[in-house]
KOLNU-416778 format. One record per atom (N, C-alpha, C): y, z, x. Coordinates in nm, 4 decimals. Layout:
N
+----------+----------+----------+
|        y |        z |        x |
+----------+----------+----------+
|        Y |        Z |        X |
...
+----------+----------+----------+
//
This chain:
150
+----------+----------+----------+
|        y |        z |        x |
+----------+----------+----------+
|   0.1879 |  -7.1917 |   6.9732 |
|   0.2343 |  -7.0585 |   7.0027 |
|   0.1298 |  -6.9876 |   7.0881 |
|   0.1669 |  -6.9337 |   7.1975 |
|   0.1102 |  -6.8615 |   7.2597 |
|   0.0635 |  -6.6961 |   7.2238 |
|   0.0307 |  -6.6672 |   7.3111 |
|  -0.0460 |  -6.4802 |   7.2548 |
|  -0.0198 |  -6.4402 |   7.3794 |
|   0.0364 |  -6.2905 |   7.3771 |
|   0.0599 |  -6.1974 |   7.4664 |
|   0.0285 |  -6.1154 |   7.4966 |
|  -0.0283 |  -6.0289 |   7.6280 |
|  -0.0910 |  -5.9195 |   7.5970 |
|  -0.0453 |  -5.8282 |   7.5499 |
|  -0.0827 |  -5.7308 |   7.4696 |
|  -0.0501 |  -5.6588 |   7.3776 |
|   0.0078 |  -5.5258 |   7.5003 |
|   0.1025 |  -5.4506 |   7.4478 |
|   0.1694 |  -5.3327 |   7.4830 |
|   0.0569 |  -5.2404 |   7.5285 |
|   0.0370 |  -5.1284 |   7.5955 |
|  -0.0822 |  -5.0061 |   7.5781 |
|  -0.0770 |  -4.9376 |   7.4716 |
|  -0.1889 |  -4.8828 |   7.4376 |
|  -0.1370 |  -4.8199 |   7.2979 |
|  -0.0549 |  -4.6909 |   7.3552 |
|   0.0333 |  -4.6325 |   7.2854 |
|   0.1290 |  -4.5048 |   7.2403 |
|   0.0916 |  -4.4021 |   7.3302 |
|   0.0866 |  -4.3467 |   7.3570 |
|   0.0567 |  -4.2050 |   7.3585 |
|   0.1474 |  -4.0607 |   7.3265 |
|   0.3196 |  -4.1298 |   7.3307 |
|   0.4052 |  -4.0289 |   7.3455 |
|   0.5218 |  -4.1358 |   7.2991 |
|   0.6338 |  -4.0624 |   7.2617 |
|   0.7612 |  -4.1715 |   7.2485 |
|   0.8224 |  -4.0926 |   7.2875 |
|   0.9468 |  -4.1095 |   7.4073 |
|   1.0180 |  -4.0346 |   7.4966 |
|   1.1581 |  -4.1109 |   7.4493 |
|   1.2791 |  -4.0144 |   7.4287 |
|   1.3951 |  -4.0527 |   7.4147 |
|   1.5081 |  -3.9413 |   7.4813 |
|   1.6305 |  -3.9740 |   7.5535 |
|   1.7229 |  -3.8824 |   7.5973 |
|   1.8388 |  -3.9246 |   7.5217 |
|   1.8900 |  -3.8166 |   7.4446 |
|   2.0130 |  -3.8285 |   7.3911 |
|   2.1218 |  -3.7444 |   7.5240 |
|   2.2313 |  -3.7839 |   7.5389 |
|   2.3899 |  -3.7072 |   7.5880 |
|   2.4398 |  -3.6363 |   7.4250 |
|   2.4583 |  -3.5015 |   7.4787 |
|   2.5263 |  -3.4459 |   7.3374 |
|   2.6526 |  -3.4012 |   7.4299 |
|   2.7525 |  -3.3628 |   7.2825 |
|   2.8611 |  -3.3352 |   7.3189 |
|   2.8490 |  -3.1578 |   7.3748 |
|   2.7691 |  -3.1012 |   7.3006 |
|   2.7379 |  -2.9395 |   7.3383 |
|   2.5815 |  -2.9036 |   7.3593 |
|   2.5729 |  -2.8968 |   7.4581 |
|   2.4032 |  -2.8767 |   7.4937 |
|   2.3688 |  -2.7211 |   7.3323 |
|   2.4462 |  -2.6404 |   7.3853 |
|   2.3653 |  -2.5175 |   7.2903 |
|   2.3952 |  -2.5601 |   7.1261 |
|   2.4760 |  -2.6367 |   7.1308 |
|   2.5064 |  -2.6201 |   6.9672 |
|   2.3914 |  -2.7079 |   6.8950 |
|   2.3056 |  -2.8473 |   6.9981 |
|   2.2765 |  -2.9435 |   7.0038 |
|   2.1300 |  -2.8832 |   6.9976 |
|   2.0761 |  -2.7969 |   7.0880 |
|   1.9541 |  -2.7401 |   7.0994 |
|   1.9194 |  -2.6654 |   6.9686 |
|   1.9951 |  -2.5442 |   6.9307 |
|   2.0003 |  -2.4807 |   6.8327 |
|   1.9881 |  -2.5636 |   6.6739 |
|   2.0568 |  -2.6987 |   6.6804 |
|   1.9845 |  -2.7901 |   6.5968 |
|   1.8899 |  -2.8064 |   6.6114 |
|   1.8272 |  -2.8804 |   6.6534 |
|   1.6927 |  -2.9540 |   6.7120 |
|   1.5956 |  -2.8568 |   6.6665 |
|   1.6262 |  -2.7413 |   6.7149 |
|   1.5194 |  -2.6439 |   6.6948 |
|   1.4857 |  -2.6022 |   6.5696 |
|   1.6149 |  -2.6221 |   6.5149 |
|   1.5736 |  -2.6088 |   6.3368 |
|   1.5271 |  -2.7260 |   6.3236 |
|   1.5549 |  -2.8306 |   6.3080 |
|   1.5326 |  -2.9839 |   6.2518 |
|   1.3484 |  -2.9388 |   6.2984 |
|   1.2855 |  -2.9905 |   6.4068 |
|   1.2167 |  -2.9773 |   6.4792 |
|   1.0777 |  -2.8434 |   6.4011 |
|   1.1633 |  -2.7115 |   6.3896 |
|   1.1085 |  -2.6037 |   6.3761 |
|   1.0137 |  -2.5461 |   6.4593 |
|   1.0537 |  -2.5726 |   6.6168 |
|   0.9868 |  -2.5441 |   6.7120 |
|   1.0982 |  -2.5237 |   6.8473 |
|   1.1176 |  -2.4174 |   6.9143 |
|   1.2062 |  -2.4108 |   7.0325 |
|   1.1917 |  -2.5219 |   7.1542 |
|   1.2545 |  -2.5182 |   7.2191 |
|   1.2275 |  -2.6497 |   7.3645 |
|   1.1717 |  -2.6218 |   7.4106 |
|   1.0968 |  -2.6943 |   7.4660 |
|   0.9440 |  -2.6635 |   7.5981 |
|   1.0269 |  -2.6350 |   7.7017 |
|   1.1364 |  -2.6757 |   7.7052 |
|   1.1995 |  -2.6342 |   7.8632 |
|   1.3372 |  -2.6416 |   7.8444 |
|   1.4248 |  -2.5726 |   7.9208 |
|   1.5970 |  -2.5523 |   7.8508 |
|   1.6858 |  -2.4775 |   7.9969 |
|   1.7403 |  -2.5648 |   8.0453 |
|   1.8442 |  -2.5434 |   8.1255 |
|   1.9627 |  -2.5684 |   8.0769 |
|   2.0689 |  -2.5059 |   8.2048 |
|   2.2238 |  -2.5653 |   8.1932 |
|   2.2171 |  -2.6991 |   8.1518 |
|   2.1430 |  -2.7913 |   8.2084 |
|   2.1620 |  -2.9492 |   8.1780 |
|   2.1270 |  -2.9751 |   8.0715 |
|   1.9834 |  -2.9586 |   8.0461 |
|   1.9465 |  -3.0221 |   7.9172 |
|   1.8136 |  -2.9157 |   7.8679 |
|   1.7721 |  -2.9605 |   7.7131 |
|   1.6459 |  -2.9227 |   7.6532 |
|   1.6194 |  -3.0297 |   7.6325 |
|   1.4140 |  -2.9332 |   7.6681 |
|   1.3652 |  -3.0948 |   7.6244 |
|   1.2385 |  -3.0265 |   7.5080 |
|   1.2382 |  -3.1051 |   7.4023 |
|   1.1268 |  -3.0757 |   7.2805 |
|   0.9947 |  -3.1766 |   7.2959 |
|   0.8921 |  -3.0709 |   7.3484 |
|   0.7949 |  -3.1782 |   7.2922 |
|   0.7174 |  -3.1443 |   7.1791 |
|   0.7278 |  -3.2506 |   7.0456 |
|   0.6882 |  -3.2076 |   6.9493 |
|   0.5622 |  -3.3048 |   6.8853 |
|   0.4713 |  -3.2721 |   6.9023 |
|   0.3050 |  -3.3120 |   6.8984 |
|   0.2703 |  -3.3762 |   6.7720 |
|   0.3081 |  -3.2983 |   6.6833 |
|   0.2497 |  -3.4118 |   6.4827 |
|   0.3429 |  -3.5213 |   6.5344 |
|   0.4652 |  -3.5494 |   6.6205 |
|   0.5228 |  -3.6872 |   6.6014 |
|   0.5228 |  -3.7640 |   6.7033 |
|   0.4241 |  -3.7183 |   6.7863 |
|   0.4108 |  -3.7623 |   6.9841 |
|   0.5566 |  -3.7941 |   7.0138 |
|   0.6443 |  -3.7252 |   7.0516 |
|   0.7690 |  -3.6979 |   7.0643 |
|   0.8480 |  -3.6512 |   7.1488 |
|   0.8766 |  -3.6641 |   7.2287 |
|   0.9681 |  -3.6001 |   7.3771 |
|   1.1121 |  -3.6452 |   7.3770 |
|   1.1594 |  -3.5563 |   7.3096 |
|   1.3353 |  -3.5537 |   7.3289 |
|   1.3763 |  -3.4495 |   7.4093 |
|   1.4698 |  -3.5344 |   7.5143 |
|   1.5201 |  -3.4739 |   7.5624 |
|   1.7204 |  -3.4459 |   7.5289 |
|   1.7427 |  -3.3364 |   7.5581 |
|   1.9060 |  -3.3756 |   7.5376 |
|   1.9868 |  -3.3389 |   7.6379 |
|   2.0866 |  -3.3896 |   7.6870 |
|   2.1661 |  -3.4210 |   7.8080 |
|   2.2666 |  -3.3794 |   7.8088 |
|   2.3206 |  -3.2936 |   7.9094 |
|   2.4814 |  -3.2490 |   7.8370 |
|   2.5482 |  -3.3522 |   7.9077 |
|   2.6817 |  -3.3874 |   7.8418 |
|   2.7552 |  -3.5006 |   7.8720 |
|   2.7922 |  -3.4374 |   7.9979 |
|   2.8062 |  -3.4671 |   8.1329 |
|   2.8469 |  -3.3965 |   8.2195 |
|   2.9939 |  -3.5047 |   8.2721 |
|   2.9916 |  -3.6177 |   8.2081 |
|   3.1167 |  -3.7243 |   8.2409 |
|   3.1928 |  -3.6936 |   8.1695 |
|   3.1904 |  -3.6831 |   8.0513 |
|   3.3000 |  -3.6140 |   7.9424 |
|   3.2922 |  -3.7706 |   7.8985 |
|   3.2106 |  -3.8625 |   7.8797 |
|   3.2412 |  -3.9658 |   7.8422 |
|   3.2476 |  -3.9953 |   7.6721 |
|   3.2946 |  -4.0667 |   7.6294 |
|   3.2906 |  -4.0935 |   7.4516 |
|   3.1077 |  -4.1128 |   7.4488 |
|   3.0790 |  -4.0357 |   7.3984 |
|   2.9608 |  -4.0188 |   7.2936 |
|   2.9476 |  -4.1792 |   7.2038 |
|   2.8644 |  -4.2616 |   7.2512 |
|   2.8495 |  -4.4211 |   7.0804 |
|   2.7236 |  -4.3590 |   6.9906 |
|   2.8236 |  -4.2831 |   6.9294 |
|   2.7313 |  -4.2943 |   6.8066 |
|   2.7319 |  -4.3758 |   6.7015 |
|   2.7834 |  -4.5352 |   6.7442 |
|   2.7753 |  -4.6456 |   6.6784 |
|   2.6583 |  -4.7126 |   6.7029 |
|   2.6674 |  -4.7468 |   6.8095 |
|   2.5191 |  -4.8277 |   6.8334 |
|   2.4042 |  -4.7670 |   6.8308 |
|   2.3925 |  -4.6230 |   6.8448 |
|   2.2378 |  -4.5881 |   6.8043 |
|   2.3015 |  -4.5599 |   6.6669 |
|   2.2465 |  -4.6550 |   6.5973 |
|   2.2803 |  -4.6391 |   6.4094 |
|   2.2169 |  -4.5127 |   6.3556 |
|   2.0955 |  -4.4686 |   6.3492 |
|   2.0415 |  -4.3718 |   6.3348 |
|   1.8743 |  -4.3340 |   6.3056 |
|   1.8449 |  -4.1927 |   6.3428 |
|   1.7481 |  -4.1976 |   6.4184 |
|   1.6600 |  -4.1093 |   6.2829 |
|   1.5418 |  -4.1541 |   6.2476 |
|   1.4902 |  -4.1444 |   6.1194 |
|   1.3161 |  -4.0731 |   6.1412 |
|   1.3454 |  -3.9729 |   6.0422 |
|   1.1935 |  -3.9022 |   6.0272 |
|   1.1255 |  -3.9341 |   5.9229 |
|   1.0348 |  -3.9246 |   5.8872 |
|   0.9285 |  -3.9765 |   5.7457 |
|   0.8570 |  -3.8888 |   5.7106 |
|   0.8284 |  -3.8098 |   5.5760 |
|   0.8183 |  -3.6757 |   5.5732 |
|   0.7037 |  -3.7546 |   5.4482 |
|   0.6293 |  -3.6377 |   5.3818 |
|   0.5585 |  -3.6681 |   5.2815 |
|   0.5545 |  -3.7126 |   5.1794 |
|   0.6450 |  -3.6426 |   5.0920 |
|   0.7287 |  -3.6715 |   4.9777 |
|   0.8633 |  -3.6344 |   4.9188 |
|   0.8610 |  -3.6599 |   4.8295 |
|   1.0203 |  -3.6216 |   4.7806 |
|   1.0365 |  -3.4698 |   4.7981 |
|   0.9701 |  -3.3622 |   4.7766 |
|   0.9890 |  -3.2325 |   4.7758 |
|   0.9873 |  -3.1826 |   4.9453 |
|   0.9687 |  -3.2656 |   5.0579 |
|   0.9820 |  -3.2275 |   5.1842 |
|   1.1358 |  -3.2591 |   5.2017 |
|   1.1674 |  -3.4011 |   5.1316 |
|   1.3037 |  -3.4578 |   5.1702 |
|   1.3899 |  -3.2882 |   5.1020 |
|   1.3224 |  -3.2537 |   4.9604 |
|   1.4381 |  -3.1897 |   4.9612 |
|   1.4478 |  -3.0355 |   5.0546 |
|   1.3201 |  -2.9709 |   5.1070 |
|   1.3001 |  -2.8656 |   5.1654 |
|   1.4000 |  -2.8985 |   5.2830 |
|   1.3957 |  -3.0261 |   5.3110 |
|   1.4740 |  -3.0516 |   5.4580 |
|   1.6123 |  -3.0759 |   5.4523 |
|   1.6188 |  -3.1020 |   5.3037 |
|   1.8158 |  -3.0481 |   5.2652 |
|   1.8192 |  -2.8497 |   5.2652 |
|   1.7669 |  -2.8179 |   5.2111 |
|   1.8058 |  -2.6748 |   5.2353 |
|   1.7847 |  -2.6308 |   5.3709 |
|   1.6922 |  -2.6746 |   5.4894 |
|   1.6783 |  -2.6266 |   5.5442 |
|   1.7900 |  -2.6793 |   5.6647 |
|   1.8528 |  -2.7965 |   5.6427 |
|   1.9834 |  -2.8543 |   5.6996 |
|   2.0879 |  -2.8030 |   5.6451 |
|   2.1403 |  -2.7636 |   5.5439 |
|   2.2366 |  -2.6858 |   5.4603 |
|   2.2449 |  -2.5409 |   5.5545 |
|   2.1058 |  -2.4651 |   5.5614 |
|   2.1142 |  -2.3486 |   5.6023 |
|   2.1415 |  -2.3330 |   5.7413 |
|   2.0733 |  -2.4584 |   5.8023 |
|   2.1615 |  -2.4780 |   6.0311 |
|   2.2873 |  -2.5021 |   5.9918 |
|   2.3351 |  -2.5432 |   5.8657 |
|   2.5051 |  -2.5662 |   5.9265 |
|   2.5425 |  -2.7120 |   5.9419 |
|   2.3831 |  -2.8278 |   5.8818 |
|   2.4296 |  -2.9482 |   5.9356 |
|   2.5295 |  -3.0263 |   5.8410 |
|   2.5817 |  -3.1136 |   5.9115 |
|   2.7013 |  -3.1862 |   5.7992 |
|   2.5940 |  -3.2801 |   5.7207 |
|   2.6232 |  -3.2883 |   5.5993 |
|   2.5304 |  -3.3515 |   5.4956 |
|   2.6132 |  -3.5080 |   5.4735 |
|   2.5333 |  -3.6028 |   5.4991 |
|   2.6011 |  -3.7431 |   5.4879 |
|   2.5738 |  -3.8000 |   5.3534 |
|   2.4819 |  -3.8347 |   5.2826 |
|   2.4740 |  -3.8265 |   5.1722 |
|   2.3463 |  -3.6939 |   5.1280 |
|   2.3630 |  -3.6527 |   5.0637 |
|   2.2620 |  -3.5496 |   4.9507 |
|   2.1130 |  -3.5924 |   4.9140 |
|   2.0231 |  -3.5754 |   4.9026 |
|   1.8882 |  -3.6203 |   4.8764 |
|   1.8538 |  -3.6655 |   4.7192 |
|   1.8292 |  -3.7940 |   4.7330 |
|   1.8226 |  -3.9061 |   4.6395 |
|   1.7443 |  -4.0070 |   4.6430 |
|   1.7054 |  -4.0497 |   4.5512 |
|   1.6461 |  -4.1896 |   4.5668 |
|   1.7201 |  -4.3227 |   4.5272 |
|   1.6314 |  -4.4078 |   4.6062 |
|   1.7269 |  -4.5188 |   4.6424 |
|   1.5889 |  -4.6619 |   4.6068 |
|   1.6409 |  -4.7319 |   4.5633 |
|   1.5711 |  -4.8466 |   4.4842 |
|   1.5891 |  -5.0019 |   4.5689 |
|   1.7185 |  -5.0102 |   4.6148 |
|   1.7324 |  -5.1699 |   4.6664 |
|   1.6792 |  -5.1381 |   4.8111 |
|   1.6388 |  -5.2015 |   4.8741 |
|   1.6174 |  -5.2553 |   5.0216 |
|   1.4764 |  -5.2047 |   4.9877 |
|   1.4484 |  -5.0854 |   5.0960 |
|   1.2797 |  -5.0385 |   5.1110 |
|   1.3004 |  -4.8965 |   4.9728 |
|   1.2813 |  -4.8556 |   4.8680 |
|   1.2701 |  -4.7610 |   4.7822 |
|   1.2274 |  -4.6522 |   4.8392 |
|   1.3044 |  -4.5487 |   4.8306 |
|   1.2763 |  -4.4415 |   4.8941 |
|   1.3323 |  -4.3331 |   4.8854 |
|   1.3097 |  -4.1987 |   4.8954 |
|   1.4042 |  -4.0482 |   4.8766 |
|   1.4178 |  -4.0396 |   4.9988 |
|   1.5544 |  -4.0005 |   4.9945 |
|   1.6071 |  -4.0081 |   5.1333 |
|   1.7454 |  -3.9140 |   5.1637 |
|   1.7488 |  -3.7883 |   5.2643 |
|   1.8283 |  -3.7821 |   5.2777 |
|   1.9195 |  -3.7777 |   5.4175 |
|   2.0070 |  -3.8237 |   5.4486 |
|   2.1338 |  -3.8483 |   5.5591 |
|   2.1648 |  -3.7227 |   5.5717 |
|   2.1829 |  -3.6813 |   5.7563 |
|   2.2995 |  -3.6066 |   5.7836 |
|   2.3579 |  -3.6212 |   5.9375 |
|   2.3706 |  -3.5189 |   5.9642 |
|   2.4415 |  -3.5570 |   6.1334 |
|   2.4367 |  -3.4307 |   6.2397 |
|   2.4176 |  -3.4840 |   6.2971 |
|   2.3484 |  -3.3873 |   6.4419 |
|   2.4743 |  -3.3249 |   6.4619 |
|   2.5323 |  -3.1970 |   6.5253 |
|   2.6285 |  -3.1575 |   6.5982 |
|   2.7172 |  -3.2335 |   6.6999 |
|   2.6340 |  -3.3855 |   6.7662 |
|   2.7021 |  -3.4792 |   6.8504 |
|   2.7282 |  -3.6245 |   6.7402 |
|   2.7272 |  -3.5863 |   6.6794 |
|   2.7543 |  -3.7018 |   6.5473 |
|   2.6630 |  -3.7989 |   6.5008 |
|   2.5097 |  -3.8031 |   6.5724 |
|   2.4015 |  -3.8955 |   6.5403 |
|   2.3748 |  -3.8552 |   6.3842 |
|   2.3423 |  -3.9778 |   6.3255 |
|   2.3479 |  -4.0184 |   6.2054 |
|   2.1386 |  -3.9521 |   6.2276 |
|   2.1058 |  -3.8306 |   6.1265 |
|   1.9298 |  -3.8706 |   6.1099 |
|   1.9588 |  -3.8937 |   5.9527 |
|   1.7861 |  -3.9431 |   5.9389 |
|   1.7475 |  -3.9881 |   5.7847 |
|   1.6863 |  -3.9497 |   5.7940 |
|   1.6320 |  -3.8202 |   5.7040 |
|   1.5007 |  -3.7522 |   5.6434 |
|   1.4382 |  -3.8854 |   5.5402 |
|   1.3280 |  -3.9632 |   5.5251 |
|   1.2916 |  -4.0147 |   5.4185 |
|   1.1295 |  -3.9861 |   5.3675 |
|   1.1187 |  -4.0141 |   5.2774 |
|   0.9538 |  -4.0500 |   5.2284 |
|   0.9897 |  -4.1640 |   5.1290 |
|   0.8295 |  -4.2779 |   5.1663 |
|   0.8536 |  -4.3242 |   5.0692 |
|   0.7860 |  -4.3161 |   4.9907 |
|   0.8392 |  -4.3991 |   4.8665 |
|   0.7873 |  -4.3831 |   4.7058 |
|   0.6465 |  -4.3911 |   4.6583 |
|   0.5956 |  -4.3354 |   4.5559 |
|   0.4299 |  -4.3562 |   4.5079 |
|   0.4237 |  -4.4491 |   4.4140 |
|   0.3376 |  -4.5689 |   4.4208 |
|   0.3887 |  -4.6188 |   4.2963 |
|   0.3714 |  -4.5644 |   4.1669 |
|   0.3439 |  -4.4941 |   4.1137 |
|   0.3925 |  -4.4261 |   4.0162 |
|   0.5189 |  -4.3559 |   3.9947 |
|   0.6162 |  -4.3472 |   4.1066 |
|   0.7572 |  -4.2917 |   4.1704 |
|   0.8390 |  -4.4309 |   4.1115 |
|   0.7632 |  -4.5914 |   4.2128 |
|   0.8492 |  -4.7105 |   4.1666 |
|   0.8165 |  -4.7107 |   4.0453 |
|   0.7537 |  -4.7174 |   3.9297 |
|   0.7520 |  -4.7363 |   3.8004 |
|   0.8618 |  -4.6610 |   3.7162 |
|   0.9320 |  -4.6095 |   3.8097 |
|   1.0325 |  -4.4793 |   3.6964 |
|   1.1864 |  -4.5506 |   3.7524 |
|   1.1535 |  -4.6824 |   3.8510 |
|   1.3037 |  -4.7238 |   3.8790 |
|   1.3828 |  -4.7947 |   3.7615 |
|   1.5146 |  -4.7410 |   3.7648 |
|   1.6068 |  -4.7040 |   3.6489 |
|   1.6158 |  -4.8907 |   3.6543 |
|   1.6677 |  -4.9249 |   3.5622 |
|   1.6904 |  -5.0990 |   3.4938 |
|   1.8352 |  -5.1679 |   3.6198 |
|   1.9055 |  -5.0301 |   3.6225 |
|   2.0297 |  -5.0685 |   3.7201 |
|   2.0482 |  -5.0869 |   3.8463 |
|   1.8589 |  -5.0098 |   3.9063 |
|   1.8924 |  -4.9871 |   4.0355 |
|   1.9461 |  -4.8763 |   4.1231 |
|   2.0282 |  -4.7645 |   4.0090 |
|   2.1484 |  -4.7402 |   4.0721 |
|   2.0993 |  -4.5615 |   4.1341 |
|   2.1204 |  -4.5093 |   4.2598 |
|   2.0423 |  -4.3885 |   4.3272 |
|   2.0508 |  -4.2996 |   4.1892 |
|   1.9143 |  -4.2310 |   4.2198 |
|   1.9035 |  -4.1178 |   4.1445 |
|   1.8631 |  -3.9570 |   4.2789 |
|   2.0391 |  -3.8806 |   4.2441 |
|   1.9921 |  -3.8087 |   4.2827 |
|   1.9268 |  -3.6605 |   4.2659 |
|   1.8519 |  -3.6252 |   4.3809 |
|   1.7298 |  -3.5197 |   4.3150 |
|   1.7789 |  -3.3954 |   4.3250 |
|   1.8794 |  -3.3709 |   4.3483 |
|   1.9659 |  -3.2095 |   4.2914 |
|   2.0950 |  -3.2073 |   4.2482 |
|   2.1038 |  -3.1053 |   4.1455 |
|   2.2416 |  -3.1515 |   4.0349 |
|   2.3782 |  -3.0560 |   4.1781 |
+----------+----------+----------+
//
C-alpha cells in the first residue's frame, strides 16, 4: 500500500446550499447560527461563522428547480452536552422550525442526545452531543431512546 500526500490542513469549510426562499432561509440560519450574515443580497446570504470555521452560503433557487433534499441526507452540528441539545430545541421551537424527532437519547449505532429538525428548504439538521461515559453507564437493558423532555 502506498501513502499519499496528505490534504492541507483546514482552515475554513465552505458550503452553498439553493433554498427554496432566500428570506425565510436566512432568518433561520440566523437563529440556528445566532449570528446575522456577513453579507445578504437579492441572491444569496452568506454566514461566516468562526467557533465552526464555516462559510455558508445560501442561494436562491433562481431555476425553480426541485430542491434534493434526499441526497444531502443531513447536515449535523455537535454541541457540548445534553443541556445544549436541549437549549437548541427551544431555541428551534421558538424560529418556527419543524421538529423531526424531539431531543433524546439514542443508544444503538454512535450513543448520543440528539435532536432532528428541518430547515425552511427541507434539509434534514442534527443538533447532537455525545455521551460521557458516565451518560453510557445509565443505557437502559433495551436500548430503547430515552427522551429528555416529557
Amino acid at each position: 500500500m502506498t501513502s499519499s500526500p496528505a490534504f492541507p490542513a483546514a482552515h475554513e469549510f465552505h458550503m452553498s446550499l439553493r433554498v427554496a426562499d432566500l428570506a425565510r432561509s436566512t432568518a433561520f440560519y440566523t437563529a440556528f447560527f445566532g449570528l446575522p450574515p456577513k453579507d445578504h443580497t437579492a441572491r444569496y446570504s452568506t454566514f461566516i461563522v468562526p467557533h465552526l470555521h464555516l462559510n455558508l452560503v445560501l442561494l436562491v433557487n433562481d431555476r425553480g428547480e426541485a430542491l434534493d433534499t434526499y441526497s444531502l441526507y443531513h447536515l449535523g452540528l455537535g454541541v457540548a452536552g445534553k443541556a445544549e441539545v436541549i437549549a437548541a430545541y427551544h431555541a428551534a421551537v421558538a424560529a418556527g422550525a419543524e421538529i423531526v424527532k424531539p431531543p433524546r437519547t439514542t443508544w444503538r449505532g454512535t450513543p448520543l442526545h440528539e435532536l432532528w429538525l428541518r430547515d425552511p428548504s427541507g434539509y434534514l439538521l442534527e443538533v447532537y452531543a455525545r455521551l460521557t461515559d458516565a451518560e453510557l453507564a445509565q443505557m437502559p437493558a433495551d436500548q430503547e431512546p430515552v427522551f429528555l423532555l416529557d
